[in-house]
C-alpha positions in Angstrom: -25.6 -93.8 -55.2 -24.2 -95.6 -58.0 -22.3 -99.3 -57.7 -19.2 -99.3 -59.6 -20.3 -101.5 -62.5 -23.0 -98.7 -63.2 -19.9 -95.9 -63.3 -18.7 -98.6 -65.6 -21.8 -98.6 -67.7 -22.3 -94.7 -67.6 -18.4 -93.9 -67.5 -16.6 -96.3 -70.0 -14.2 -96.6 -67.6 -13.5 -100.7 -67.3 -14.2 -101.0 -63.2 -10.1 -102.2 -62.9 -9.4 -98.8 -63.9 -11.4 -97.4 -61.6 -9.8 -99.4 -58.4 -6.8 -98.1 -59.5 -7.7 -94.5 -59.6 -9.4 -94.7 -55.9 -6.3 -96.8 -55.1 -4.2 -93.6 -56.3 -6.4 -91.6 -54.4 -8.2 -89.7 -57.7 -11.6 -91.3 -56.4 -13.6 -91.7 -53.2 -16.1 -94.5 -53.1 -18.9 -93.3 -50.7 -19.0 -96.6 -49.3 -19.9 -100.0 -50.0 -23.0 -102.0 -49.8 -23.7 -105.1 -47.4 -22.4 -107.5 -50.1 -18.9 -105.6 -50.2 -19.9 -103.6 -53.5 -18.2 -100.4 -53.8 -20.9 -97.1 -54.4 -19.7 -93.9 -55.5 -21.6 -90.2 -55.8 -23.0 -89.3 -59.3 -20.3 -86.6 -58.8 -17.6 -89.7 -59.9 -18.7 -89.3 -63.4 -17.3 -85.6 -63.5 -14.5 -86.9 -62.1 -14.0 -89.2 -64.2 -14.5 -87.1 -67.5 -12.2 -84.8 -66.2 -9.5 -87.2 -65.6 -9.9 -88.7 -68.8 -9.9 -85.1 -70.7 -6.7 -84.1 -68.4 -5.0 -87.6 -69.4 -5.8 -87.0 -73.1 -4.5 -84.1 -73.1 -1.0 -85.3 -72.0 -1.0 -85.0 -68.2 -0.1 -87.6 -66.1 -1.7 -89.4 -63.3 0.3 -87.5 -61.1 -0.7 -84.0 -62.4 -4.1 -85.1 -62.3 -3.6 -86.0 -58.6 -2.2 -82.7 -57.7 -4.6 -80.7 -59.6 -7.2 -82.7 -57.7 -6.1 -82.2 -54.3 -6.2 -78.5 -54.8 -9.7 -78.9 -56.4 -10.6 -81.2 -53.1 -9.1 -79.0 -50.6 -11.7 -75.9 -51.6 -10.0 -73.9 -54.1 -10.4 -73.4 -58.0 -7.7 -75.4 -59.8 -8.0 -73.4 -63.5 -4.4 -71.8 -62.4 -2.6 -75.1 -61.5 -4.1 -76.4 -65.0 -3.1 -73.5 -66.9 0.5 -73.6 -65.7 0.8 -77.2 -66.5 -0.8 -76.9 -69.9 1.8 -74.4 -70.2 4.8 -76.4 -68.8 3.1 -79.6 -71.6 3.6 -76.9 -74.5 7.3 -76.8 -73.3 7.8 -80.3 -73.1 6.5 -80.8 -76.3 8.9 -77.8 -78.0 11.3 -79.3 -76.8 10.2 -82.9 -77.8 10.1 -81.2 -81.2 13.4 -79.8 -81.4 14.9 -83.2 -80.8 12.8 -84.7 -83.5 14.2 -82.2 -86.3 17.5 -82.8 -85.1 16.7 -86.7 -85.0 15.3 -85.7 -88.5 18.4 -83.7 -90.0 20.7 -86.7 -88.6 18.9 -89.0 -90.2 18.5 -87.2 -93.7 22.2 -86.3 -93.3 23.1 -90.4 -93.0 20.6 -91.3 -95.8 22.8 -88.4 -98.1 25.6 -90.3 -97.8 24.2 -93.8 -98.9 25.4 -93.9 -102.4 29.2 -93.9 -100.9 28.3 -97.2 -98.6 30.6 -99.9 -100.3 28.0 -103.6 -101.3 29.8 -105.5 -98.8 32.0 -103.6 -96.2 34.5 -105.8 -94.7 35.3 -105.1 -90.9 31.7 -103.3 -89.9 28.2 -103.7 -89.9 27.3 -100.2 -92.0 29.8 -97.8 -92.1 27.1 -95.4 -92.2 25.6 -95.4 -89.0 28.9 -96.6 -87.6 31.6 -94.2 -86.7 35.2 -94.8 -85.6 
């Protein structure tokens, strides 16, 4: 059994973080010791690694939670990953369409510069301001 300061130490994952995670239900302590100290299985550091590759790679807490239950509850989770890696790569197409059209908005606005008067009178920038 570890105590949580060692998943700490072993995990680099600052023991605040860790409460919150068991309070989220992501971990299980095994128990706690007669001074109140909270010990968890070595199996908490796979968990832990997981959750931290799952978060880096742009899934939330939530998804992580899911993916988890299913994992807990007997059954492999590779297809629950694999269709939200999948649903990620559409968020982010779509995160990247609205950036080039950000982008070409922008560009469009930064053409028109040389027409913006030294001092205009009754707005801010007449650029980025329309009627």
């Amino acid at each position: 059994m570890l105590l949580i300061g060692q998943v700490t130490a072993l995990s680099g994952v600052p023991i605040k973080t860790i409460r919150y995670y068991e309070s989220l239900g992501l971990l299980k302590s095994s128990g706690r010791t007669e001074g109140g100290f909270r010990q968890f299985s070595w199996d908490v550091l796979k968990r832990l690694s997981f959750i931290k590759r799952a978060q880096s790679l742009g899934l939330s807490l939530q998804e992580i939670s899911e993916i988890l239950q299913i994992y807990d509850g007997g059954k492999p989770a590779c297809d629950e990953i694999q269709q939200k890696l999948q649903d990620k790569i559409s968020e982010i197409d779509y995160q990247i369409e609205q950036l080039l059209t950000l982008r070409d908005e922008l560009q469009e606005l930064l053409s028109q510069w040389h027409s913006v008067p030294t001092r205009p009178e009754d707005r801010i920038c007449p650029i980025i301001q329309q009627d």
